[in-house]
Backbone as a chain_set.jsonl record, in Angstrom:
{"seq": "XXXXXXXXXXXXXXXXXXXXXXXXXXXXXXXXXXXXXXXXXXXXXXXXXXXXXXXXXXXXXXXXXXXXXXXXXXXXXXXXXXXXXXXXXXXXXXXXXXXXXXXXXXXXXXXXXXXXXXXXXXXXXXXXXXXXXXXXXXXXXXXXXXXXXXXXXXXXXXXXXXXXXXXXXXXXXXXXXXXXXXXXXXXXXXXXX", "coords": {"N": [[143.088, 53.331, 221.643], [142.385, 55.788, 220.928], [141.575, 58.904, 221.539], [138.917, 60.317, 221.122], [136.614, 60.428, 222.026], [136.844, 61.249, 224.547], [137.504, 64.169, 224.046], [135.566, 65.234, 222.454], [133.318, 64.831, 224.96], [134.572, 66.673, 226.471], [134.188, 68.91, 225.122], [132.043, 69.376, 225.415], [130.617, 69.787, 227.863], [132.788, 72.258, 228.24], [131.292, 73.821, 226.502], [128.535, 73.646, 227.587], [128.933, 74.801, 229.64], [129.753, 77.768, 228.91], [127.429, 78.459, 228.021], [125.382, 78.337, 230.144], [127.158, 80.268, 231.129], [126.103, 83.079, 229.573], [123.724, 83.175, 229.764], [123.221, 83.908, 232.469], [124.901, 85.975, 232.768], [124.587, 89.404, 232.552], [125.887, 91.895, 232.034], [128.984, 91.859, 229.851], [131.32, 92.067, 230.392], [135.309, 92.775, 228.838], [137.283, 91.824, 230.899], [135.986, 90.666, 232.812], [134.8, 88.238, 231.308], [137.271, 87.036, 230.95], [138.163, 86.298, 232.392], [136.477, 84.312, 233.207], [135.496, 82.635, 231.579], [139.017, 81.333, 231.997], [139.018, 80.475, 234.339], [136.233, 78.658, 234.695], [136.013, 77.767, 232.058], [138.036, 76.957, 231.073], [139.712, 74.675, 232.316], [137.705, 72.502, 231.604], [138.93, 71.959, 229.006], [141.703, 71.454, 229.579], [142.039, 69.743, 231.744], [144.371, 67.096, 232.428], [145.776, 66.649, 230.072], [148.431, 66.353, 228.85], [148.191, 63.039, 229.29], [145.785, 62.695, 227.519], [146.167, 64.008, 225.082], [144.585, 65.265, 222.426], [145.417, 64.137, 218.573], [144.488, 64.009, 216.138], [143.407, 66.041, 213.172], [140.556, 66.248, 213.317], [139.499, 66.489, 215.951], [141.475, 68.265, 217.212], [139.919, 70.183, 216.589], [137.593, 70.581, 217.213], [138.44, 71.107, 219.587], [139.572, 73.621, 219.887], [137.416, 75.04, 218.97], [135.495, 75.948, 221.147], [137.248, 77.899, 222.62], [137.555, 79.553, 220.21], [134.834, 79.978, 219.907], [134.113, 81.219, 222.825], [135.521, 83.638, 222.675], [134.634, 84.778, 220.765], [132.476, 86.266, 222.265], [133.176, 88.329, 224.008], [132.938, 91.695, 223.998], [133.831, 93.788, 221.472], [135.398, 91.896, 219.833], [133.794, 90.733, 217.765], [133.961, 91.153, 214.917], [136.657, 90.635, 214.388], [139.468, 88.1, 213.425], [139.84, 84.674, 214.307], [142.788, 84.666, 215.224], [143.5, 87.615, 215.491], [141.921, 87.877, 217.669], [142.819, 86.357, 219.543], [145.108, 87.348, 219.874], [145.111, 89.914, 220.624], [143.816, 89.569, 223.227], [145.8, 88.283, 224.518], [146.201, 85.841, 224.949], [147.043, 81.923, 224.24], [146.44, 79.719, 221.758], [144.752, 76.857, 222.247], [146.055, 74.524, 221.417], [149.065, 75.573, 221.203], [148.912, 75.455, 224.04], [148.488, 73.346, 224.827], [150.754, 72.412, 223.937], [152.72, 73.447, 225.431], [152.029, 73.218, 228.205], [152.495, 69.946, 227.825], [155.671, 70.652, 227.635], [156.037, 71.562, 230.067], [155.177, 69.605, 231.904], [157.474, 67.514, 231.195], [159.321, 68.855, 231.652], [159.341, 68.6, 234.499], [159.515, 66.236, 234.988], [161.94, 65.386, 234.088], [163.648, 66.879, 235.915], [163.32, 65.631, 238.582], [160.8, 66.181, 239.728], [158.679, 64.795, 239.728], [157.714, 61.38, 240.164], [158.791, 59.519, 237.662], [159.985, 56.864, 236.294], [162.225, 56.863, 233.54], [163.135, 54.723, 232.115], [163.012, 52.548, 229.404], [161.235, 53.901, 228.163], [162.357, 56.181, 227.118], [165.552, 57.568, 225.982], [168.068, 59.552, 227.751], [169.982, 61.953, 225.952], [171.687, 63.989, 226.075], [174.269, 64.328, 226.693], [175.955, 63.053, 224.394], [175.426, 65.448, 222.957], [175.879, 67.995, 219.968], [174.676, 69.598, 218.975], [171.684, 71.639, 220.559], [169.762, 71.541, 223.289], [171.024, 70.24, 227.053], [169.774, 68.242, 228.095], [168.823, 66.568, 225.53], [166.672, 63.92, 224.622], [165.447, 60.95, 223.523], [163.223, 59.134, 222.062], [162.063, 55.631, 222.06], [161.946, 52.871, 219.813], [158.962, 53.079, 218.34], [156.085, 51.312, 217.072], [153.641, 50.41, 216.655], [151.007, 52.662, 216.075], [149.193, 53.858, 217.761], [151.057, 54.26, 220.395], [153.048, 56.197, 219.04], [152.265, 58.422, 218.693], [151.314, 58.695, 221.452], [152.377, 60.401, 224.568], [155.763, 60.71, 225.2], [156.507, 60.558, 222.452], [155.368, 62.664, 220.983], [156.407, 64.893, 222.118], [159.663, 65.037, 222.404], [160.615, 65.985, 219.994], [160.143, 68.491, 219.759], [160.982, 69.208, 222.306], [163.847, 68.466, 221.795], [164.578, 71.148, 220.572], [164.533, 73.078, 222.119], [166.497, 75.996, 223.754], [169.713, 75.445, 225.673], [169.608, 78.026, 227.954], [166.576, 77.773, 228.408], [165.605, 75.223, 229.445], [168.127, 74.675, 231.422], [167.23, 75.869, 233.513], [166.629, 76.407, 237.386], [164.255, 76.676, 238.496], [160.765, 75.989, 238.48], [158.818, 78.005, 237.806], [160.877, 79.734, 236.568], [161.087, 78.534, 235.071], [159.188, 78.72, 233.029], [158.695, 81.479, 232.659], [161.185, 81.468, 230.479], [160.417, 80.145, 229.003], [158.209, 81.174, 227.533], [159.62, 83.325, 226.726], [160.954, 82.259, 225.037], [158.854, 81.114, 223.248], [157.113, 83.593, 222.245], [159.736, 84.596, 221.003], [159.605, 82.561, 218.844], [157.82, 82.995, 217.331], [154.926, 81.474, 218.305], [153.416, 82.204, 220.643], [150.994, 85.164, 221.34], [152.83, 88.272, 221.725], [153.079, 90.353, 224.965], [150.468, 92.924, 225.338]], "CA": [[143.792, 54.452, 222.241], [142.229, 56.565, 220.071], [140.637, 60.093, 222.746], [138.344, 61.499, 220.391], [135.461, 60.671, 222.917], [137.189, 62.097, 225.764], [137.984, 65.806, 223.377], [133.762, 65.55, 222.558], [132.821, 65.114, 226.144], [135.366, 68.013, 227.646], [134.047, 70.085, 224.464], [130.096, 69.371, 225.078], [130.991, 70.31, 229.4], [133.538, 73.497, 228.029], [129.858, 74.008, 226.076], [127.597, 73.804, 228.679], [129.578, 76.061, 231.323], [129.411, 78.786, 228.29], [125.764, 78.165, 228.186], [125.665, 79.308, 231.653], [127.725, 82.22, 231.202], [125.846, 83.776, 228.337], [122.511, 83.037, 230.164], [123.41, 84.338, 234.105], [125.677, 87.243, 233.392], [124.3, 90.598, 231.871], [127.423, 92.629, 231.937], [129.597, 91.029, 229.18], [132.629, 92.996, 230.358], [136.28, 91.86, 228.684], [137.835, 91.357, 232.255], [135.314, 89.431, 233.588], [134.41, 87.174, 230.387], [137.988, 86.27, 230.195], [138.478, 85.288, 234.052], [135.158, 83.615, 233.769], [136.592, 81.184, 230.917], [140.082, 80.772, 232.541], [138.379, 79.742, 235.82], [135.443, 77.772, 234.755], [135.838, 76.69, 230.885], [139.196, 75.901, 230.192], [140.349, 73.556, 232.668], [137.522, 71.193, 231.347], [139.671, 71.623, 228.416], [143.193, 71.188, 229.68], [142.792, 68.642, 232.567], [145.208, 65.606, 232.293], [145.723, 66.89, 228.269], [149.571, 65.476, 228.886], [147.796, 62.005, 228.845], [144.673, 62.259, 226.119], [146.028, 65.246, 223.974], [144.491, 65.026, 220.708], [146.599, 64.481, 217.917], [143.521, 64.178, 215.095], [142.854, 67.329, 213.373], [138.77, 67.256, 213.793], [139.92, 66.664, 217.184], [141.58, 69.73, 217.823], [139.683, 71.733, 215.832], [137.227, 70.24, 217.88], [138.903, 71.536, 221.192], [139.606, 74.499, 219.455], [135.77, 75.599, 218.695], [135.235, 76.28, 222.368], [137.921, 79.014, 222.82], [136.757, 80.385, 218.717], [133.087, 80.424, 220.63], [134.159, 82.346, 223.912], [136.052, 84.801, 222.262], [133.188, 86.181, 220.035], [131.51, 86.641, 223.207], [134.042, 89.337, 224.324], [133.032, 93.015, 223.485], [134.681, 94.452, 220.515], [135.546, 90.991, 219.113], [133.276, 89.772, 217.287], [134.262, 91.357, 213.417], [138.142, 90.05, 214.143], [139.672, 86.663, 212.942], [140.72, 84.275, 215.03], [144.305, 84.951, 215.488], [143.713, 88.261, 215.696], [141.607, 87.763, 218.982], [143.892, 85.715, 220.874], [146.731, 88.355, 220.448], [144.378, 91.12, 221.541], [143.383, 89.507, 224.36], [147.121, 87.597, 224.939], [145.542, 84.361, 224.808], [147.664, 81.175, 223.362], [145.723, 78.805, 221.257], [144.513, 75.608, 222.065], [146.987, 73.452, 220.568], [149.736, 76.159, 221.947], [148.982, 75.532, 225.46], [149.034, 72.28, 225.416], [152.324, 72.035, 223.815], [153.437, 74.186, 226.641], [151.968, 71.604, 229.212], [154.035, 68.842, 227.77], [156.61, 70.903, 228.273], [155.984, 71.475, 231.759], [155.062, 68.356, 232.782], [158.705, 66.538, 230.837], [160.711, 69.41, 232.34], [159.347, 68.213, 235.879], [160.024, 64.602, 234.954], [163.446, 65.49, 234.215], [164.294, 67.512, 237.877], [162.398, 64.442, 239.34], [159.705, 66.85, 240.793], [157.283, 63.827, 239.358], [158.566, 60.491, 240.075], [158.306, 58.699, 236.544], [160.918, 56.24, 235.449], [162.105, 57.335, 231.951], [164.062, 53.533, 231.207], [162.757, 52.086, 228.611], [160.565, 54.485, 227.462], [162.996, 57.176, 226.468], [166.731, 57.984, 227.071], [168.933, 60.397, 227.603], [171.75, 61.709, 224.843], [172.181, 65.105, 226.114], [176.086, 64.274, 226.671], [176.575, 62.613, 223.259], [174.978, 66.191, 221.739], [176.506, 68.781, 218.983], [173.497, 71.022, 218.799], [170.563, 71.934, 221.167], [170.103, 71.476, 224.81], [171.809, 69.603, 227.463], [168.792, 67.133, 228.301], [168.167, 65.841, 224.501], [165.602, 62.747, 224.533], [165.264, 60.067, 221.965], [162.368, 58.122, 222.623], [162.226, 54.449, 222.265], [161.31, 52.993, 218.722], [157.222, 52.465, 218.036], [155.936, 50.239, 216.148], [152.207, 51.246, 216.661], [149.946, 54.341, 216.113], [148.861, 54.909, 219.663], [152.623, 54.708, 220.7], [153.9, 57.062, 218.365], [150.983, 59.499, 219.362], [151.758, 58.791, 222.787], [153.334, 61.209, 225.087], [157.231, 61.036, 224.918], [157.223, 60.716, 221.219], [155.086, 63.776, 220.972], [157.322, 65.711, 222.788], [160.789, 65.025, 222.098], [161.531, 67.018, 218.937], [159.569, 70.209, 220.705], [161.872, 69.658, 223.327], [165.125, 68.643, 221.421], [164.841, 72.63, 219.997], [164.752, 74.299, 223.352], [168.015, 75.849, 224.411], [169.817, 75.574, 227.082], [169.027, 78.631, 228.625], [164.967, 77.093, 228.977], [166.121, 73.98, 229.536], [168.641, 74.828, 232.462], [166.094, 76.645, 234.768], [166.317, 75.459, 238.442], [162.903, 76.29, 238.808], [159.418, 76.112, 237.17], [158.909, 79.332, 237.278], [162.375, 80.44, 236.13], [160.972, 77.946, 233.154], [158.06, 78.906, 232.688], [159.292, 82.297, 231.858], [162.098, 81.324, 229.988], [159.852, 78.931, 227.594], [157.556, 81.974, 227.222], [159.897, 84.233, 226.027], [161.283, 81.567, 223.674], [157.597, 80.951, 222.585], [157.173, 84.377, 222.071], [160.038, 85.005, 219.844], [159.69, 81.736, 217.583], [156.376, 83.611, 217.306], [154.388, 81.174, 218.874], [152.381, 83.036, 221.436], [151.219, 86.199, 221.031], [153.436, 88.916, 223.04], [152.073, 90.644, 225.821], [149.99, 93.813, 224.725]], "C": [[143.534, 55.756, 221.475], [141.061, 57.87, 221.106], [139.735, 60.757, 222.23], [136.567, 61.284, 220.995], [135.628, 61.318, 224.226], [137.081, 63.579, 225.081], [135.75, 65.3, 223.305], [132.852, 65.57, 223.877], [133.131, 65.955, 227.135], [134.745, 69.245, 226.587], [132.695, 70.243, 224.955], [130.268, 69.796, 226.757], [131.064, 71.597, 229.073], [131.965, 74.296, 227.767], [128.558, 74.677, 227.071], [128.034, 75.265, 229.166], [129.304, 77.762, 230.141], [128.503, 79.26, 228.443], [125.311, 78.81, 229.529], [125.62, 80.472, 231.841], [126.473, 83.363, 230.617], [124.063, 83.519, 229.051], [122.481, 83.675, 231.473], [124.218, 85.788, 233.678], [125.241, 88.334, 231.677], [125.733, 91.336, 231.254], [128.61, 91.697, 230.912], [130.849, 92.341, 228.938], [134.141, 91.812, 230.015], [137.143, 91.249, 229.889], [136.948, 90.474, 232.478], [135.111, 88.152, 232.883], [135.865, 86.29, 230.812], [138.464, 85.397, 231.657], [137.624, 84.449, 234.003], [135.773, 82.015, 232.971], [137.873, 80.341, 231.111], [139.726, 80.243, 233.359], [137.357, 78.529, 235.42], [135.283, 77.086, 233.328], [137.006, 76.084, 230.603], [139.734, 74.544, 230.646], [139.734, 72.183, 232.448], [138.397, 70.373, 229.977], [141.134, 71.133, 228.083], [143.402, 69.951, 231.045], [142.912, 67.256, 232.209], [145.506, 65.859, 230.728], [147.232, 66.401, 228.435], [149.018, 63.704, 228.461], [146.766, 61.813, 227.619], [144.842, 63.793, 225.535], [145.353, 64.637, 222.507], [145.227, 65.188, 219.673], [145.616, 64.267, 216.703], [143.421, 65.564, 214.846], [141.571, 67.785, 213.661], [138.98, 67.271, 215.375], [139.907, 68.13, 218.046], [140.994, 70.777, 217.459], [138.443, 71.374, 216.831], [136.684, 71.261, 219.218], [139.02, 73.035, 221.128], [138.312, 75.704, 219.262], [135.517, 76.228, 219.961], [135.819, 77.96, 222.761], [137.45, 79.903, 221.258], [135.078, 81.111, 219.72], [133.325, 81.51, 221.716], [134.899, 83.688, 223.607], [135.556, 86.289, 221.556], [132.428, 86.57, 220.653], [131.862, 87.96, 223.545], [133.52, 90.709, 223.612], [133.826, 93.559, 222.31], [135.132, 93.31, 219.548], [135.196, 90.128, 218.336], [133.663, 90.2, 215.584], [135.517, 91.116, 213.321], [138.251, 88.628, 213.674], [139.775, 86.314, 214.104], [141.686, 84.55, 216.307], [144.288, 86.31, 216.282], [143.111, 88.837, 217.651], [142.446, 87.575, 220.309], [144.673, 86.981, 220.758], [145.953, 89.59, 221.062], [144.093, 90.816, 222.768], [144.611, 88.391, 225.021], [146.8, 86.462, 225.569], [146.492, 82.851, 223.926], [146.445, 79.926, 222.863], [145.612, 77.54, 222.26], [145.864, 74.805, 222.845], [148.468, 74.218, 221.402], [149.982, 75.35, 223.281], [149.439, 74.099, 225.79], [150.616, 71.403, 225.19], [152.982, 72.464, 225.75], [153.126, 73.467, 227.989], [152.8, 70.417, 229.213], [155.119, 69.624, 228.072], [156.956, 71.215, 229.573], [156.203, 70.325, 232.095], [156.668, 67.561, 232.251], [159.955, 67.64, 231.591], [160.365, 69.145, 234.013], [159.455, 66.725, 235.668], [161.611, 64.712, 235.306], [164.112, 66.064, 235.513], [163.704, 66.487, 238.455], [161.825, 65.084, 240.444], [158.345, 65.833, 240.291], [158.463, 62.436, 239.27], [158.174, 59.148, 238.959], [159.701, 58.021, 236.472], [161.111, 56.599, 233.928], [162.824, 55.96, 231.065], [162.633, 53.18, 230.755], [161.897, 52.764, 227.739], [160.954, 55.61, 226.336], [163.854, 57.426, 227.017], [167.34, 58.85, 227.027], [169.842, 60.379, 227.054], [172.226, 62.898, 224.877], [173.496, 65.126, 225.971], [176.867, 64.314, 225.408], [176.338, 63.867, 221.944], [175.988, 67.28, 221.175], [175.817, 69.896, 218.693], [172.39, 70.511, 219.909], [170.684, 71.661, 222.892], [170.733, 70.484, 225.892], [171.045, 68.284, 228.146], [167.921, 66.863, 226.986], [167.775, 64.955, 225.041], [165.591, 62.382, 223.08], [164.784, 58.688, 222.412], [162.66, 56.735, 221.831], [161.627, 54.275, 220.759], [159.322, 52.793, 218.505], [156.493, 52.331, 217.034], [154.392, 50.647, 215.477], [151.733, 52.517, 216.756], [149.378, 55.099, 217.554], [150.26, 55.436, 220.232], [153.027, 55.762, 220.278], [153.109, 58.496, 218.576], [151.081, 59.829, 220.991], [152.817, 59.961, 223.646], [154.654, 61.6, 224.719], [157.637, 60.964, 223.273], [156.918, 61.884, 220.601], [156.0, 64.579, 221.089], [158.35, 66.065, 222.502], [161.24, 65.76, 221.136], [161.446, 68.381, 219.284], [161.061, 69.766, 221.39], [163.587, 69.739, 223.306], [165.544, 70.17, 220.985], [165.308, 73.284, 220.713], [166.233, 74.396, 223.551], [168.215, 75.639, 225.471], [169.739, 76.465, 228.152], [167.76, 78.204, 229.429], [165.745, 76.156, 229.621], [166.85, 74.085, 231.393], [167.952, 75.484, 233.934], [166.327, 75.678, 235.793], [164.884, 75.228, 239.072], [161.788, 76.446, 238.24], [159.045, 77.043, 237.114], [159.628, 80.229, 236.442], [161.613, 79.798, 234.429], [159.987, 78.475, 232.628], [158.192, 80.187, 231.864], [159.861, 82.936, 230.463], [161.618, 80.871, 228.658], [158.459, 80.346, 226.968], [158.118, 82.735, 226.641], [160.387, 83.728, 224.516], [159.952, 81.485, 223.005], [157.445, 82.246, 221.545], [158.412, 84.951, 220.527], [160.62, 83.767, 219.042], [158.145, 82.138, 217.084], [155.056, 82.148, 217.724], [153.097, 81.392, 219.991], [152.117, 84.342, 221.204], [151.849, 86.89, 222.119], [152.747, 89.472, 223.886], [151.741, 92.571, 225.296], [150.136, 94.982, 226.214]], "O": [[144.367, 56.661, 221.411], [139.87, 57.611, 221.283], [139.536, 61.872, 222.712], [135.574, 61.835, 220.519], [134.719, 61.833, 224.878], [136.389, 64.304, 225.796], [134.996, 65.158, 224.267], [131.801, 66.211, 223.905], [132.55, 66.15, 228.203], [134.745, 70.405, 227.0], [132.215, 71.373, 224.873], [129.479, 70.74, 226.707], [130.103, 72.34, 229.279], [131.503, 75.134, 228.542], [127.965, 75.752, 227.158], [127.567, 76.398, 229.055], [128.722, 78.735, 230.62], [128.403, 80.384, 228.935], [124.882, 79.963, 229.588], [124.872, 81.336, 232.298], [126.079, 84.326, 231.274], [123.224, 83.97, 228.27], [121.348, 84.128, 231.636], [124.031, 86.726, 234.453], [125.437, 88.169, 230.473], [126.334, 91.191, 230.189], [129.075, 90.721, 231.5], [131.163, 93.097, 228.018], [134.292, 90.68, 230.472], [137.661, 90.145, 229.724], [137.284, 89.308, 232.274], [135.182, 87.085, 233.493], [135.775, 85.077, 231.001], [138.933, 84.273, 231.833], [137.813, 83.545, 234.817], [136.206, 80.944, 233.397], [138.037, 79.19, 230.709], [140.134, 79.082, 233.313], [137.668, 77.411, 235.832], [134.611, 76.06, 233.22], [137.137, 74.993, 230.049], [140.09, 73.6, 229.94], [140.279, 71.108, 232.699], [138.58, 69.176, 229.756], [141.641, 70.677, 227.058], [144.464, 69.397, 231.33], [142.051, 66.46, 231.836], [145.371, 64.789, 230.134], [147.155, 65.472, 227.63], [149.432, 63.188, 227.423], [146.907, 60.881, 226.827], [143.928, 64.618, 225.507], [145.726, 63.706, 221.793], [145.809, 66.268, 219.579], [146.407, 64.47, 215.782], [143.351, 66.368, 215.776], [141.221, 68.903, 214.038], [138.518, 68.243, 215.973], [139.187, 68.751, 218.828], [141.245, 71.948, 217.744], [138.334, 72.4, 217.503], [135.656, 71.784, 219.648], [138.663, 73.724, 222.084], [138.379, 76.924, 219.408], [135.24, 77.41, 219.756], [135.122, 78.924, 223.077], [136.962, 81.019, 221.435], [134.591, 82.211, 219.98], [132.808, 82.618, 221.571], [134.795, 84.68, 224.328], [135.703, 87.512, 221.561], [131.528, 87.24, 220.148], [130.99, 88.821, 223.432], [133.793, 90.715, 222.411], [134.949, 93.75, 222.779], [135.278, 93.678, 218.382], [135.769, 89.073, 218.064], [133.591, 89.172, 214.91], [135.923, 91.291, 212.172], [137.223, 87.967, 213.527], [139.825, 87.128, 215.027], [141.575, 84.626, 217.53], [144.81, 86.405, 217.392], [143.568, 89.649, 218.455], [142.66, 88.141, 221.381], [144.805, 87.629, 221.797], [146.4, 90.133, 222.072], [144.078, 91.755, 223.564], [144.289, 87.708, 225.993], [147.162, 86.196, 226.715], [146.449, 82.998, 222.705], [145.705, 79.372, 223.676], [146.535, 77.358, 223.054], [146.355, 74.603, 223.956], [149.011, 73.484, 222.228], [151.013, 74.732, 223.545], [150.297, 73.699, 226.578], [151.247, 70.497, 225.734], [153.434, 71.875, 226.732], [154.036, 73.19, 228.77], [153.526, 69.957, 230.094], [155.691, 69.155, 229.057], [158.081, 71.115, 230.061], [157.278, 69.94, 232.553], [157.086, 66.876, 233.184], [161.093, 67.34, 231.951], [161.232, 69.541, 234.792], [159.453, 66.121, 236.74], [162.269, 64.341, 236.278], [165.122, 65.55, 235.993], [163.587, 67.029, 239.555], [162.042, 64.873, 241.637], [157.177, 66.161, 240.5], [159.537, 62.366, 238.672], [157.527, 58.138, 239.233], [160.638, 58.805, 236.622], [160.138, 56.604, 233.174], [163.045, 55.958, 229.854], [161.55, 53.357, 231.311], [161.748, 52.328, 226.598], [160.401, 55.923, 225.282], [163.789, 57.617, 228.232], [167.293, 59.28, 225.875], [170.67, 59.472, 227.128], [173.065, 63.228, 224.039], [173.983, 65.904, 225.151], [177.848, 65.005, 225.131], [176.649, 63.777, 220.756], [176.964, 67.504, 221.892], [176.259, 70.955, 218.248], [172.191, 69.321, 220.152], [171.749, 71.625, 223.51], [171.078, 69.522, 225.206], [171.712, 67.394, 228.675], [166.691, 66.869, 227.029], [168.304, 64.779, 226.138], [165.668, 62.995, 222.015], [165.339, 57.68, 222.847], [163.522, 56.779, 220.954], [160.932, 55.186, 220.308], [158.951, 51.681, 218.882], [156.286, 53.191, 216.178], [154.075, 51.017, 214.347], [152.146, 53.349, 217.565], [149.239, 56.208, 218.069], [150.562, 56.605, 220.47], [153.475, 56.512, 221.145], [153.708, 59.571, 218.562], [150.955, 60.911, 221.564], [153.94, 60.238, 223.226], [154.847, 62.612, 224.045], [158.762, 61.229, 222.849], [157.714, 62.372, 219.798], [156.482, 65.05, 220.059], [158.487, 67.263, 222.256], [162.341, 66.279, 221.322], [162.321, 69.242, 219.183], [162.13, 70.072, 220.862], [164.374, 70.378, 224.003], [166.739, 70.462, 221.022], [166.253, 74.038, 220.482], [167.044, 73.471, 223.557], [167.348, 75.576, 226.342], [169.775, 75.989, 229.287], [167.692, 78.203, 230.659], [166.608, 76.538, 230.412], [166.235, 73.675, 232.378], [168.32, 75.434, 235.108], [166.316, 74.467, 235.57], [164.418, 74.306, 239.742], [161.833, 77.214, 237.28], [158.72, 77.241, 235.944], [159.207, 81.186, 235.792], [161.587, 80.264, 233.29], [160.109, 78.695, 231.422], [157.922, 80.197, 230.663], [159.578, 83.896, 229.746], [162.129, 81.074, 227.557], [157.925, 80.165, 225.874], [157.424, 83.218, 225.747], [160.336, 84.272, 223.413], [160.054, 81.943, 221.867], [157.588, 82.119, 220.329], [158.083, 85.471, 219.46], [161.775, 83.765, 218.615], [157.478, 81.34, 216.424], [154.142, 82.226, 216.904], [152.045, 80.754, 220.026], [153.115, 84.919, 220.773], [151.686, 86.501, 223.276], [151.551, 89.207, 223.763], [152.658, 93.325, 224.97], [149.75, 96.147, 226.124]]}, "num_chains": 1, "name": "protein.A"}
């Protein structure tokens, strides 16, 4: 259960499609680069990442290299760090985003806009809580390394933090929002420029 051939075969794709870019398009304007990568590189990097997130660090650094690579492509960005990229161009890491996916995808478990069973895997103790939001989780014990890597155990402490403001949203948008602005000021994402 170990994905670190799935993260090398979405990075060596993400790769390619760059390859592409940087070969077909003259004009290396920042609008267009960055639609070009949202549209055609990232989603080799983010689809199904709820099920095979990487939790290795060559992994993510890995997954990570891709978005480092398209960024120095960008006009004006190539003598910045990092960090300093993404916030110029209001970009969330990697590793970011896909937090923020699990949290999508467990706050549509929980409205049962995805019809998952959560017995046995993980239960609800929002009622019995004293601090944090009103749909705490406290996954199941695991014994093994894939398990404990596994989805809902991932998740659960991210999501025990959120307040109930996030948390309470009736709709995914309302959350989506809501988990952005919290992102935002646990400094997490960069703000919007």
């Amino acid at each position: 259960m170990k994905f670190s051939k799935q993260c090398a075969e979405s990075v060596k794709k993400a790769n390619r499609v760059i390859g592409i870019i940087r070969r077909n398009f003259i004009n290396f304007d920042k609008k267009v680069l960055l639609q070009l990568y949202k549209s055609l590189v990232r989603p080799h990097l983010d689809y199904a990442v709820p099920i095979w997130k990487p939790h290795l660090k060559k992994d993510i650094s890995l997954m990570e290299s891709v978005q480092r690579r398209m960024t120095r492509l960008i006009p004006g960005m190539r003598g910045k760090t990092y960090e300093e990229r993404l916030k110029e161009l209001n970009l969330m890491s990697l590793e970011q985003r896909h937090i923020r996916q699990d949290l999508l995808t467990f706050y549509n478990i929980i409205n049962k806009k995805m019809d998952i069973d959560l017995d046995g895997i993980t239960e609800i103790i929002g009622k019995e809580r004293t601090r944090g939001n009103f749909y705490k989780i406290r996954p199941k014990y695991a014994r093994l390394e894939c398990r404990r890597n596994a989805y809902f155990h991932r998740i659960w402490k991210i999501w025990n933090e959120l307040p109930d403001a996030v948390v309470k949203k009736t709709s995914v948008n309302g959350f989506k929002k809501e988990l952005e602005q919290y992102m935002i000021i646990k400094g997490l994402w960069p703000p919007i420029i």
